[in-house]
N, C-alpha and C positions, 0 to 999 in steps of 0.2 A: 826449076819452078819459078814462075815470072813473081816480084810483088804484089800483085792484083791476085793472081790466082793463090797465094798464102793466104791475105786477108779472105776472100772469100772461105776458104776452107774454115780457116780460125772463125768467120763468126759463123756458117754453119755448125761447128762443133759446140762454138759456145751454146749458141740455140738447143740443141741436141741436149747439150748438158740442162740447162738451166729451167727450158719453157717445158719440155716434154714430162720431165719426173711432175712439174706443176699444173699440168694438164692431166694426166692420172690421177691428183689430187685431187683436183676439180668434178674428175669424173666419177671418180667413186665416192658415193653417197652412200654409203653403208653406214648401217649405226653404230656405235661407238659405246665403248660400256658406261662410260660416263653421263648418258644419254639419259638412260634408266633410274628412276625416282626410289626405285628401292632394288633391293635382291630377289623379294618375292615376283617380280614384275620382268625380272631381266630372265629368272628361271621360266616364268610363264613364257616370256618370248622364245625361247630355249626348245620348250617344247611343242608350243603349237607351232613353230616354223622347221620342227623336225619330222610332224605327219603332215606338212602337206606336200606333192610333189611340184616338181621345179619342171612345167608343162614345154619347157625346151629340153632341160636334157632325158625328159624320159627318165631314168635309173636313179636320179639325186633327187631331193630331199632339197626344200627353199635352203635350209641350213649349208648345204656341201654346195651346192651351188654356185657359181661364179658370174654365172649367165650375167647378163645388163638386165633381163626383165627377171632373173631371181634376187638380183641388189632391189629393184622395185618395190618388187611383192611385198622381201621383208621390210623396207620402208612402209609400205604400205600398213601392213600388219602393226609395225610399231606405229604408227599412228593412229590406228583404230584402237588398238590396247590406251595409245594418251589418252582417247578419247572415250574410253571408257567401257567400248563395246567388247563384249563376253566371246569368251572363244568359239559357243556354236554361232552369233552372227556375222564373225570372223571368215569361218568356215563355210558359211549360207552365202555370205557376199562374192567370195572368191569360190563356191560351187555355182553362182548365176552365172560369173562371169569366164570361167574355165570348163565347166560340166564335172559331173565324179570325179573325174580322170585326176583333177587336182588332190584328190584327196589318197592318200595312202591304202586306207582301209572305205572302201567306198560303201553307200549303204546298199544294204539288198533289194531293188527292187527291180521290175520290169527290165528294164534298158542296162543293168548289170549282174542280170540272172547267170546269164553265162558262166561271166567272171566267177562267181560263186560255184554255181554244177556243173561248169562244164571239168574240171578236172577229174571233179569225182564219177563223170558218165566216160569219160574218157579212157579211165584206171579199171570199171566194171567190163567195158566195152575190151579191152586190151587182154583182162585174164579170162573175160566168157570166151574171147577165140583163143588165147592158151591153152585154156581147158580142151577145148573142142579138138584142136590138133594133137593133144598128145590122147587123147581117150581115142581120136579116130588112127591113130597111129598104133596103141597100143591092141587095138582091137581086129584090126586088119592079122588074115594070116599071111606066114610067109610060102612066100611063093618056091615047089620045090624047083631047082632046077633039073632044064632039060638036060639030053644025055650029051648035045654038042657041046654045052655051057659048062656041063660036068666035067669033060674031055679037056675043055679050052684052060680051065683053073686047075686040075690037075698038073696039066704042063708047063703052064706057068709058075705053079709050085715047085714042079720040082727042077724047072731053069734058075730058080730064086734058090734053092736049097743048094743043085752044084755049085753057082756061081760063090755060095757064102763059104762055101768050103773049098772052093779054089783060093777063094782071098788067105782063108787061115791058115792054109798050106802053104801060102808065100814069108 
């Protein structure tokens, strides 16, 4: 390895080492406990950013979150709580600008009827055709067989009864 190609290597690595941990630094903006003016305010934060959801990942919670726009949010959130605003304007402000969808427990109207009925017409829907198939099951007669069908399971039977008694005899 030539001298020039060492130094190159050496200050990419420094680089690597030095700028990058301090650019992660820079980049995360999350709040910090020391942030919070009391305990009661830091629980507050605790739980309003644990119902609302984190509209990248789907399945988390602003709190579990890692996303850049759920570092935001709760930035966001803790500076509305600095500022004074109450959890339902909290939650009105980021439902204008996400829809329900933000919110864990969404409220019941119109546009998330569904979300509400639809599992319980889903579960009504699911056992009225349970029911149906087994009452139309149970109520159907059996059909006798014919005498070829009768002829055919016969012989079958009793190919299956030698053969079992050939095995035991070995």
């Amino acid at each position: 390895m030539s001298p020039h190609s060492r130094t190159t290597l050496s200050v990419l690595v420094l680089f690597c080492v030095l700028v990058m941990p301090a650019q992660a630094i820079v980049e995360s903006k999350d709040i910090m406990p020391e942030e919070f003016q009391s305990e009661a305010e830091k629980q507050r934060f605790k739980e309003l950013v644990a119902e609302l959801r984190c509209t990248v990942c789907q399945n988390q919670n602003l709190a579990d979150s890692n996303a850049s726009l759920a570092v935001d949010l709760r930035r966001e959130v803790f500076e509305m709580i600095q500022a004074g605003k109450t959890d339902q304007e909290i939650a009105d402000f980021l439902v204008a600008r996400y829809g329900d969808f933000v919110l864990y427990k969404p409220p019941f109207k119109s546009t998330t009827a569904v979300l509400w009925i639809g599992p319980f017409v889903f579960f009504i829907v699911a056992v009225s055709i349970l029911i149906a198939l087994i009452i139309r099951r149970s109520s159907a007669p059996a059909q006798p067989l014919s005498g070829q069908e009768s002829n055919e399971l016969n012989r079958v039977l009793q190919q299956a009864a030698h053969d079992t008694q050939k095995k035991a005899d070995e």
